[in-house]
C-alpha positions as CSV (number, residue, x, y, z in Angstrom):
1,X,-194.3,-123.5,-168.0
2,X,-192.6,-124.3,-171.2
3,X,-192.0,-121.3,-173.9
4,X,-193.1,-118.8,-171.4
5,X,-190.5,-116.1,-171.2
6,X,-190.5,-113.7,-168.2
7,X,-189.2,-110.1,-169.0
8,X,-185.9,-109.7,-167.0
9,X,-185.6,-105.8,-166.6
10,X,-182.3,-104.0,-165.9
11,X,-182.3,-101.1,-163.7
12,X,-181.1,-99.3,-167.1
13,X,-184.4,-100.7,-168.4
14,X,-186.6,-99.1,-165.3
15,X,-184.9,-95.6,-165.3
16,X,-184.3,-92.5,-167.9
17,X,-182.6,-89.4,-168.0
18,X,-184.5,-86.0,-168.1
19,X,-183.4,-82.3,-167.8
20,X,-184.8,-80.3,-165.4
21,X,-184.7,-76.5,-165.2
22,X,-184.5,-74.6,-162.3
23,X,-183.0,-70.8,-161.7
24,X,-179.5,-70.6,-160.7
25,X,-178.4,-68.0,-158.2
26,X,-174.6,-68.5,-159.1
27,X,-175.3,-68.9,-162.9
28,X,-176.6,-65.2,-162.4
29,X,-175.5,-63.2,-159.4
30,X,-177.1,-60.3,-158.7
31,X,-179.9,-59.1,-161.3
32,X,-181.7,-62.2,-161.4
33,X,-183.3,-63.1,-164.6
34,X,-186.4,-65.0,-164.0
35,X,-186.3,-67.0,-167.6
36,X,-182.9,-67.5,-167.2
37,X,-183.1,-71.5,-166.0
38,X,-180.6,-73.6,-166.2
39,X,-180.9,-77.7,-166.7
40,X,-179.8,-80.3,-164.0
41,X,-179.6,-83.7,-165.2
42,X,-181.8,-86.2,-163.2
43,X,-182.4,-89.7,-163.3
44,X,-186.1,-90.9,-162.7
45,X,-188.0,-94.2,-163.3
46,X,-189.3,-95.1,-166.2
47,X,-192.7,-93.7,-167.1
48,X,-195.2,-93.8,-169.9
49,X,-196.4,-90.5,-169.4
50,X,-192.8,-89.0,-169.7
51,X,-193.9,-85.1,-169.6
52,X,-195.8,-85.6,-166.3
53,X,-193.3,-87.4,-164.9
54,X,-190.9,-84.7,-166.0
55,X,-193.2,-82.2,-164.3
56,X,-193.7,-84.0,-160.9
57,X,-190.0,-84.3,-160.2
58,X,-189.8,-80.9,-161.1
59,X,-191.8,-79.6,-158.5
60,X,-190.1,-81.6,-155.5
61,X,-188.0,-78.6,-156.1
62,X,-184.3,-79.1,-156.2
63,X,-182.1,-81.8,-154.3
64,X,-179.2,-80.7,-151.6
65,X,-176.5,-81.2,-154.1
66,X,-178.3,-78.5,-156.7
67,X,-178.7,-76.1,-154.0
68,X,-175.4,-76.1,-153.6
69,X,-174.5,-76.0,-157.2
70,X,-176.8,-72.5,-156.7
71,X,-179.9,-73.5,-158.1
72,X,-182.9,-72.2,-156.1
73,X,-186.9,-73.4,-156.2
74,X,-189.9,-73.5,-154.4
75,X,-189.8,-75.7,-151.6
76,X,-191.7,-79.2,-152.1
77,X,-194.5,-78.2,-149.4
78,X,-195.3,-75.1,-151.3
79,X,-196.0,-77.6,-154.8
80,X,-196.9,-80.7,-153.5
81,X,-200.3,-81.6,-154.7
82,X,-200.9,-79.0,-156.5
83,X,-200.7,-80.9,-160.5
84,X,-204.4,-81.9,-161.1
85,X,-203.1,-83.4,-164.4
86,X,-201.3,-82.5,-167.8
87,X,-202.9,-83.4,-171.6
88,X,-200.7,-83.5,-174.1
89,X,-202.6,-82.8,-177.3
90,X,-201.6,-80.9,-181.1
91,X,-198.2,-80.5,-179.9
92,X,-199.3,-78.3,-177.0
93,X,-199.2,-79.0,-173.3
94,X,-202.6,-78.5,-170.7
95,X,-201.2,-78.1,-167.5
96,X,-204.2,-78.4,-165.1
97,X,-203.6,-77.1,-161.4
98,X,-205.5,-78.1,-157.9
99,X,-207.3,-75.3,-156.6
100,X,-205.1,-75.3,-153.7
101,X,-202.3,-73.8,-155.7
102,X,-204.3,-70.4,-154.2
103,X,-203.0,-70.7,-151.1
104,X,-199.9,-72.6,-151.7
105,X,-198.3,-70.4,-154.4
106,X,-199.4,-67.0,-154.0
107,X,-195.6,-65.8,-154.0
108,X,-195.4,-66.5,-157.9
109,X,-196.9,-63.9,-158.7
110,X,-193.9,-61.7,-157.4
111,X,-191.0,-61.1,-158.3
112,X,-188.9,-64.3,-158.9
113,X,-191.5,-66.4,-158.4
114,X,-192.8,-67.1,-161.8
115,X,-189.4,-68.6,-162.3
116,X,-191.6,-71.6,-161.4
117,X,-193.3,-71.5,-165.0
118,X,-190.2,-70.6,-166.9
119,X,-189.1,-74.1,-165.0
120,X,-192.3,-75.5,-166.2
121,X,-192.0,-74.3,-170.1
122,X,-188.5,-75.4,-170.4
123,X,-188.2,-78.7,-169.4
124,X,-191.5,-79.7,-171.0
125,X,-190.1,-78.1,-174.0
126,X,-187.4,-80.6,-174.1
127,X,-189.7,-83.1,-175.3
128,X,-191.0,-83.7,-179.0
129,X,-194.4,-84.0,-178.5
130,X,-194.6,-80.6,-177.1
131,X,-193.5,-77.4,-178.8
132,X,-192.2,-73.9,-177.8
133,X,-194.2,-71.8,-176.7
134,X,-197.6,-74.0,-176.8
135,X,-197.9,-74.7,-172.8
136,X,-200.8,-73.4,-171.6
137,X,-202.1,-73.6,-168.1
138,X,-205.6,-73.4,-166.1
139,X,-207.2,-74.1,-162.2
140,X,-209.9,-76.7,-161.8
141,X,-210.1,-76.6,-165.9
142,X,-210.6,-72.7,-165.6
143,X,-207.7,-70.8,-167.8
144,X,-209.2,-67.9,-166.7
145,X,-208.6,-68.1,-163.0
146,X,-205.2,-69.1,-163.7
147,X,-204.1,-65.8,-165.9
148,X,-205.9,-63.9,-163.4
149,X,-203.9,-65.3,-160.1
150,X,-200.2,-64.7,-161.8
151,X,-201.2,-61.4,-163.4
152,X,-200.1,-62.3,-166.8
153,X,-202.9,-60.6,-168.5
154,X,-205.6,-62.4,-171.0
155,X,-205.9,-66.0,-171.6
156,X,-203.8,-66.6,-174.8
157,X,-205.4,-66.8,-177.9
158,X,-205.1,-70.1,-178.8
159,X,-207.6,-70.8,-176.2
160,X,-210.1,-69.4,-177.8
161,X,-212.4,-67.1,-175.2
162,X,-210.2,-69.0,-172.5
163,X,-211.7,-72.6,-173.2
164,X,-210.9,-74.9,-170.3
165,X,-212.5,-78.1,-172.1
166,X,-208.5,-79.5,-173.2
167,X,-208.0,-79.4,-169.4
C-alpha cells in the first residue's frame, strides 16, 4: 500500500510518568500524620483518561521497593474493584465507588486509614484539569452514603443537598 504510513510507537511513546502519593512511615516516625503523603514516581502506560489511570495504579497500593523506602497503603485486595468510575468536570473530580467498598474498606474510617483519600486528593491534584480541594466522592452515585461510611460529616456544599447526578 503506497503512501500508507503505519505509526511506529516507541516505548517512550506508550508510557508516562505520574506521581503517586502514599504515607511514609520513615518520612514521619512516630506521630503519624494522616495528610502527610509523600510522592513516588511511577511509570504507567499511556492513557487517555490520565486521572483514572492515576487513580487505579494508586490503589494497587505500593510496590516492594516503596515499602521498603517506608511508604505504607492498603493492600491491593482490600481496593481492588472497588473504583466504579471518575468524571472529571468544572475542574473538579467525581470519584464514584462500588458498593463493595463497605465491606472492603471499613478500616478507613479509623485512625490512619483515611490516609487513603489524602492519597486520592493529592495525586489527582497533580493534574490541571482538576483543582485543590474540588474532589468529591460518592457510592453507587450516592454522596451521601459515602460521607456517612468515613464519618466526615455533611456532604460538601458544592454538592448541593448531596446531588449524586455528576457521579
Amino acid at each position: 500500500m503506497i503512501g500508507c504510513a503505519v505509526p511506529v510507537f516507541t516505548q517512550r511513546d506508550q508510557t508516562m510518568e505520574i506521581k503517586l502519593y502514599f504515607l511514609n512511615e520513615k518520612a514521619d516516625p512516630g506521630l503519624m500524620d494522616c495528610r502527610a503523603v509523600k510522592p513516588v514516581t511511577r511509570t504507567i502506560p499511556r492513557a487517555e483518561g490520565v486521572a483514572r489511570a492515576a487513580l487505579l495504579d494508586l490503589l494497587k497500593g505500593v510496590t516492594p521497593e516503596e515499602a521498603s523506602a517506608g511508604f505504607v497503603s492498603f493492600e491491593p485486595e482490600m481496593t481492588s474493584g472497588i473504583l466504579k468510575n471518575i468524571k472529571i468536570k468544572n475542574g473538579a473530580a467525581y470519584i464514584n465507588f462500588d458498593k463493595i467498598v463497605y465491606d472492603k474498606l471499613g478500616a478507613a474510617t479509623s485512625s490512619c486509614g483515611g490516609g487513603l483519600f489524602a492519597s486520592i486528593e493529592a495525586t489527582l491534584e497533580q493534574f490541571k484539569t482538576i483543582k485543590k480541594g474540588k474532589i468529591f466522592y460518592a457510592i453507587d452515585g450516592s454522596p451521601r452514603d459515602f460521607y456517612e461510611l468515613v464519618q466526615v460529616g455533611e456532604c460538601p456544599k458544592a454538592l448541593k443537598n448531596c446531588d449524586g447526578r455528576l457521579f
